[in-house]
C-alpha positions in Angstrom: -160.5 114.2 -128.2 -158.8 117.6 -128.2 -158.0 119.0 -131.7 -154.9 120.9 -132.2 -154.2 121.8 -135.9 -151.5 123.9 -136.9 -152.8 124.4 -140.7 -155.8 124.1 -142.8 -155.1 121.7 -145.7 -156.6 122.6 -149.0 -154.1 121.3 -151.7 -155.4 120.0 -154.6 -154.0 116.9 -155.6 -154.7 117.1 -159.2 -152.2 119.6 -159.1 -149.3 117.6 -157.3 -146.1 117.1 -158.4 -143.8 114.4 -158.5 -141.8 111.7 -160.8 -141.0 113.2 -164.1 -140.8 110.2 -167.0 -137.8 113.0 -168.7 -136.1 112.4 -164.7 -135.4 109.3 -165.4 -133.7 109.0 -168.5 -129.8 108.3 -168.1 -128.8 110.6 -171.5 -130.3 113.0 -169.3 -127.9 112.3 -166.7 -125.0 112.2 -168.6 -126.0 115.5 -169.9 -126.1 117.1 -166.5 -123.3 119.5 -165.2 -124.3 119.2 -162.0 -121.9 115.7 -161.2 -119.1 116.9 -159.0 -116.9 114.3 -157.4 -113.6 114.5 -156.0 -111.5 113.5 -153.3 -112.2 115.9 -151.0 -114.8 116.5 -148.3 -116.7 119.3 -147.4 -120.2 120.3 -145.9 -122.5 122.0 -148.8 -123.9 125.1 -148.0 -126.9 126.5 -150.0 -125.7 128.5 -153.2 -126.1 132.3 -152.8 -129.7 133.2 -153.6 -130.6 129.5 -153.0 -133.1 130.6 -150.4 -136.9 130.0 -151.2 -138.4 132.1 -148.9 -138.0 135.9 -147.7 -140.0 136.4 -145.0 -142.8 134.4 -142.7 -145.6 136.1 -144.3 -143.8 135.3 -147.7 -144.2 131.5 -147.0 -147.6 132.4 -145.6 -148.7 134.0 -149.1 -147.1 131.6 -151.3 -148.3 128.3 -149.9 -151.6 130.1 -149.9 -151.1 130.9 -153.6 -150.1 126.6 -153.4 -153.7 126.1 -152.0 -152.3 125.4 -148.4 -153.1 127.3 -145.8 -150.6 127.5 -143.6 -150.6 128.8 -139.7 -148.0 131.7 -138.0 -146.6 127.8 -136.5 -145.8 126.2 -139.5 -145.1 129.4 -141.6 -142.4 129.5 -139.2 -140.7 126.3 -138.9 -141.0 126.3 -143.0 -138.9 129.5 -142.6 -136.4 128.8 -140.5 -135.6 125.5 -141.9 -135.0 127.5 -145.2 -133.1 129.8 -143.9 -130.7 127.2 -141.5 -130.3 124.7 -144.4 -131.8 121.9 -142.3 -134.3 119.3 -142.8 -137.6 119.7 -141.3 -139.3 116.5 -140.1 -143.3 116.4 -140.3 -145.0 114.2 -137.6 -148.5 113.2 -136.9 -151.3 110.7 -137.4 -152.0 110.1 -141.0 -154.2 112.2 -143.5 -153.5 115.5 -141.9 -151.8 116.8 -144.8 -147.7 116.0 -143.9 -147.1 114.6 -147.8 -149.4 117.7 -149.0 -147.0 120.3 -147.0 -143.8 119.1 -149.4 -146.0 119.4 -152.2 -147.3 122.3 -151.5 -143.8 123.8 -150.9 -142.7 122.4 -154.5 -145.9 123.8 -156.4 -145.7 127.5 -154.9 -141.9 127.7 -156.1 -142.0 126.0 -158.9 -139.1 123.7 -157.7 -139.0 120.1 -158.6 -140.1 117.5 -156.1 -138.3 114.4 -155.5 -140.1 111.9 -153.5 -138.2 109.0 -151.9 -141.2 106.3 -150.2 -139.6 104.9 -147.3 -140.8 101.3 -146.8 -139.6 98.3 -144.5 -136.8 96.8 -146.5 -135.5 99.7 -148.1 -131.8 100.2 -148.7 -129.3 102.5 -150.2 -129.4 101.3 -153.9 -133.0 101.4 -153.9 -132.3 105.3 -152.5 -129.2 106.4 -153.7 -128.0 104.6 -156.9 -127.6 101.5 -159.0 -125.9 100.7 -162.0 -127.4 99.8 -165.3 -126.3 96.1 -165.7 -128.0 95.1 -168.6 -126.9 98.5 -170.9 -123.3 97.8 -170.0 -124.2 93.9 -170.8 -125.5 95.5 -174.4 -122.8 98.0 -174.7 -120.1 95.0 -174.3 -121.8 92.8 -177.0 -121.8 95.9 -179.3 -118.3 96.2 -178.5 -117.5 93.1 -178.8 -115.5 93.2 -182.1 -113.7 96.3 -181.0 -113.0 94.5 -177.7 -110.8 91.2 -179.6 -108.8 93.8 -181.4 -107.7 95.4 -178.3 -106.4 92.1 -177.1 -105.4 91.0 -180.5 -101.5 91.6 -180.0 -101.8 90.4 -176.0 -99.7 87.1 -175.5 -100.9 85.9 -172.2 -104.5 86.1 -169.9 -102.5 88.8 -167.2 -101.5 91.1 -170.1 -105.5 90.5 -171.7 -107.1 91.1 -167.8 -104.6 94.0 -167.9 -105.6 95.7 -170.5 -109.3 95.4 -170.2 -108.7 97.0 -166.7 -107.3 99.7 -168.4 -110.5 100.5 -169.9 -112.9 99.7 -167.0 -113.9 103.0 -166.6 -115.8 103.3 -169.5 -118.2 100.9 -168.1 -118.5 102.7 -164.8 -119.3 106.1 -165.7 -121.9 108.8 -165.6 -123.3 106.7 -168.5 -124.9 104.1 -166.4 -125.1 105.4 -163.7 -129.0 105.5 -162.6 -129.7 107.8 -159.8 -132.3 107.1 -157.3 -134.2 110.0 -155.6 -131.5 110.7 -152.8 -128.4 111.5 -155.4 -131.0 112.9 -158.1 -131.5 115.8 -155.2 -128.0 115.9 -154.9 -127.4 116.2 -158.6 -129.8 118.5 -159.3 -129.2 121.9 -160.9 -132.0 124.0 -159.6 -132.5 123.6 -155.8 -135.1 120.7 -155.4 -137.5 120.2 -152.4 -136.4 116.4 -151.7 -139.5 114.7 -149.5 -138.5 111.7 -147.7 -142.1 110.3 -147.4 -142.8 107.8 -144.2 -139.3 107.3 -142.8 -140.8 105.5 -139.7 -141.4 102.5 -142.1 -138.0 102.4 -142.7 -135.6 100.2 -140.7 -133.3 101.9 -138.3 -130.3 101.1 -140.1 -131.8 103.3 -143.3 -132.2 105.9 -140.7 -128.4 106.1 -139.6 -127.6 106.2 -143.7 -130.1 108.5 -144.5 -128.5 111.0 -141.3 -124.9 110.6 -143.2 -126.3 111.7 -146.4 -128.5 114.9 -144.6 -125.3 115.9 -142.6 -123.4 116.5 -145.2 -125.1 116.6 -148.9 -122.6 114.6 -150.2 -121.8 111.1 -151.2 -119.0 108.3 -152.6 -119.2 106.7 -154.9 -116.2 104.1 -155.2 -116.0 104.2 -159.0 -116.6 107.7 -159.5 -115.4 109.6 -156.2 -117.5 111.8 -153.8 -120.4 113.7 -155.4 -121.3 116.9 -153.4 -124.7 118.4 -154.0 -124.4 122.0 -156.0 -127.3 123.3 -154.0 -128.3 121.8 -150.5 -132.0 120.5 -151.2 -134.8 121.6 -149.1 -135.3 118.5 -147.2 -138.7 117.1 -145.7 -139.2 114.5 -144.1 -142.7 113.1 -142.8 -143.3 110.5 -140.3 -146.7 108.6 -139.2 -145.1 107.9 -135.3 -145.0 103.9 -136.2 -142.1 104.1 -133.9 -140.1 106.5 -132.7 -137.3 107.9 -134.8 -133.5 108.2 -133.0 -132.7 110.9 -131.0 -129.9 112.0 -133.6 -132.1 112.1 -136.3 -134.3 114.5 -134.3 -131.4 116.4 -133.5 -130.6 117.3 -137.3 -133.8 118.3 -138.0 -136.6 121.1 -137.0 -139.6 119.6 -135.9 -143.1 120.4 -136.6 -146.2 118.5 -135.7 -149.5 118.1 -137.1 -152.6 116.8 -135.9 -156.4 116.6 -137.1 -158.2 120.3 -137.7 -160.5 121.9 -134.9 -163.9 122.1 -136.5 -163.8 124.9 -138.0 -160.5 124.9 -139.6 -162.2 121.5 -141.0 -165.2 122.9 -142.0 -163.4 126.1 -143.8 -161.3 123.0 -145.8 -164.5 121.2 -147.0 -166.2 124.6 -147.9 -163.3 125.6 -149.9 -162.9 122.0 -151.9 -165.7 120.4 -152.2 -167.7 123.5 -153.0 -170.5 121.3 -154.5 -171.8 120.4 -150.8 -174.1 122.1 -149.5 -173.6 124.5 -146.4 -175.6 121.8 -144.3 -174.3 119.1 -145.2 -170.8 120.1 -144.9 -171.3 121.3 -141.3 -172.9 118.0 -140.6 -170.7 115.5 -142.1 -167.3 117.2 -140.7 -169.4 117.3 -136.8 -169.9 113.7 -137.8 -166.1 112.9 -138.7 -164.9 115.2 -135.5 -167.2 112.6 -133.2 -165.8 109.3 -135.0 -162.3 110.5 -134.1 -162.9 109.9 -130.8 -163.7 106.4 -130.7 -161.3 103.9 -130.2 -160.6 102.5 -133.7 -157.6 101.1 -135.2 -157.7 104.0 -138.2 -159.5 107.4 -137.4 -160.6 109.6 -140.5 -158.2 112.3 -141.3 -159.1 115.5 -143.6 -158.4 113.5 -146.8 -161.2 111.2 -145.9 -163.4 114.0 -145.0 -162.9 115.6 -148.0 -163.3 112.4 -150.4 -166.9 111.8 -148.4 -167.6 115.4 -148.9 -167.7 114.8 -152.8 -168.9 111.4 -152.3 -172.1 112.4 -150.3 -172.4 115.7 -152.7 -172.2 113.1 -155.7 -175.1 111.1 -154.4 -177.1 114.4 -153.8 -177.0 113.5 -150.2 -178.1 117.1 -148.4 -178.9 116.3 -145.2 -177.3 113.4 -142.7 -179.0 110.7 -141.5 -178.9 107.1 -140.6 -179.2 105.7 -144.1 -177.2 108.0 -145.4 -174.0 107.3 -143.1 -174.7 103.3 -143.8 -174.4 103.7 -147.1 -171.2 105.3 -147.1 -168.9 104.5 -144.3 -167.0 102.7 -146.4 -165.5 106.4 -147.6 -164.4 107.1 -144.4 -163.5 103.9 -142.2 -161.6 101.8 -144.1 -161.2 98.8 -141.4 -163.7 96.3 -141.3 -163.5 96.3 -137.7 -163.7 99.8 -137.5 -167.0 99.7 -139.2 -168.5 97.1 -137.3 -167.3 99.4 -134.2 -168.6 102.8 -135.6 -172.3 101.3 -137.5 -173.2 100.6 -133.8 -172.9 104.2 -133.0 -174.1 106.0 -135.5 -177.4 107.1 -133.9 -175.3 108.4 -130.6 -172.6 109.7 -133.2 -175.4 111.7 -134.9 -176.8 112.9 -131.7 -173.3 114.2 -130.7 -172.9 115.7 -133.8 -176.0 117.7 -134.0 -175.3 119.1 -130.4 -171.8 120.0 -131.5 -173.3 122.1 -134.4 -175.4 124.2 -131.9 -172.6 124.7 -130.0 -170.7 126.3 -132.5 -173.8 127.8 -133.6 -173.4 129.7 -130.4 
């Protein structure tokens, strides 16, 4: 299989960000001054100075300083898609380090990260917002008292529904309001990095609501009026190729693809995390995983299972590659039973290929 890589992956992902418990509170929310609804419409621009990036060798050095390593290709796509306020959508098969790019991108400039996991199903309350029934269900017990005297000198049911109408508001405000990751970007005061993880999984109707939302950075809300976002999010968005995404969310976004690491920009990855291997063994194990890629299995290896069998091997004191020792742990790496049926009766030939792939590079 030819292997076409545009960066090496090495984030750590002790170190990566996500949900905040302090995110979620609602005092929080009502705190915030970054809430700004009216009734007009406009596109949001990036605030002056809201860009992350300088240069191409800027990304370069700061996602290095982030533990990725990141290619002239995907150095630039990150930096144009800074500098042209549009989203930049990730494709490729899974494990290649798509997720790890956002994170990456958070980590090195200390912006938050706000993930939204796109799933079959999904909708826009799950994405956007919902309203905290059962505080304003509390709120109108404690109330309660305050409530009857408000009616007290009402004479008929219009004049009592009137009045409570009067005071509706109260009930739909910032207060319980409980933002979901697409309007906690847009509410945010600091200019977030907003990853929109997966969105093949989600249905295509999502995918036209999520393209309103990225056109414009803004929202309505019908009790509370359009919310604009102060600062326009750096937006990425990843996708596994489940199926294909529509034309006219292509068109909104820059495109970058990833696919599995060449040999030795895999080999340079396991040498740099899983320093514990030996020089061997790494070599051997990453020939191993390039060979398995090209068999015809539901789920190929990516980087993250490299790396994981890496320590796993290292952990068992495993230095050299053999038979007994890929038995024993193909589990780490091939994660389909059928796959492993498939890939236990090659092993010897896998072995054999990888050894002569190891000269060759030798070479």
């Amino acid at each position: 299989m030819a292997s076409s890589w545009h960066a090496c992956w090495i984030f750590d992902q002790s170190r990566s960000v996500g949900y905040n418990s302090k995110q979620n509170k609602p005092v929080a929310l009502v705190q915030s001054p970054t809430l700004h609804t009216g009734a007009s419409v406009s596109t949001t621009q990036p605030a002056e100075g809201g860009r992350m990036f300088q240069s191409i060798d800027d990304v370069k050095h700061r996602l290095k300083a982030a533990n990725y390593l990141a290619s002239d290709d995907i150095a630039t796509v990150v930096f144009l898609a800074d500098q042209l306020g549009k989203p930049l959508l990730v494709e490729g098969p899974a494990g290649v380090g798509k997720t790890e790019l956002a994170k990456a991108i958070a980590d090195a400039l200390g912006a938050e990260l706000i993930r939204l996991q796109c799933y079959e199903g999904l909708d826009e309350a799950k994405a956007l917002y919902e309203w905290q029934y059962a505080k304003q269900m509390l709120y109108t017990q404690v109330l309660r008292d305050r409530v009857g005297e408000l009616l007290a000198d009402t004479q008929t049911l219009r004049e009592a529904f009137e009045r409570i109408a009067e005071e509706e508001d109260l009930f739909f405000s910032e207060r319980f309001l409980l933002p979901r990751p697409l309007l906690r970007a847009l509410m945010a005061e600091q200019r977030p990095v907003l990853l929109i993880d997966e969105v093949d999984k989600a249905d295509p109707e999502f995918e036209a609501f999520l393209l309103e939302v990225l056109s414009d950075f803004q929202v309505s809300i019908p009790e509370l009026g359009t919310i604009r976002a102060r600062t326009q999010p750096f937006v990425l968005l990843t996708s596994n190729q489940a199926r294909e995404l529509s034309d006219a969310l292509k068109r909104r976004c820059l495109h970058l693809f990833i696919n599995y690491p060449s040999f030795a920009e895999e080999l340079g990855v396991v040498r740099m995390r899983v320093p514990e291997a030996s020089e061997a063994l790494a070599a051997e194990l990453v020939a191993f995983v390039q060979e398995v890629r090209n068999l015809a299995l539901k789920k190929v290896p990516g980087l993250s299972e490299t790396l994981d069998w890496a320590r796993a091997l290292a952990l068992l004191n495993v230095h050299h590659l053999g038979v007994k020792e890929v038995e024993r742990t193909l589990g780490v790496i091939i994660k389909h039973e059928g796959d492993q049926m498939r890939t236990r009766q090659s092993i010897p030939e896998l072995l054999r290929r990888a050894q002569l792939r190891l000269r060759e590079w030798e070479e």
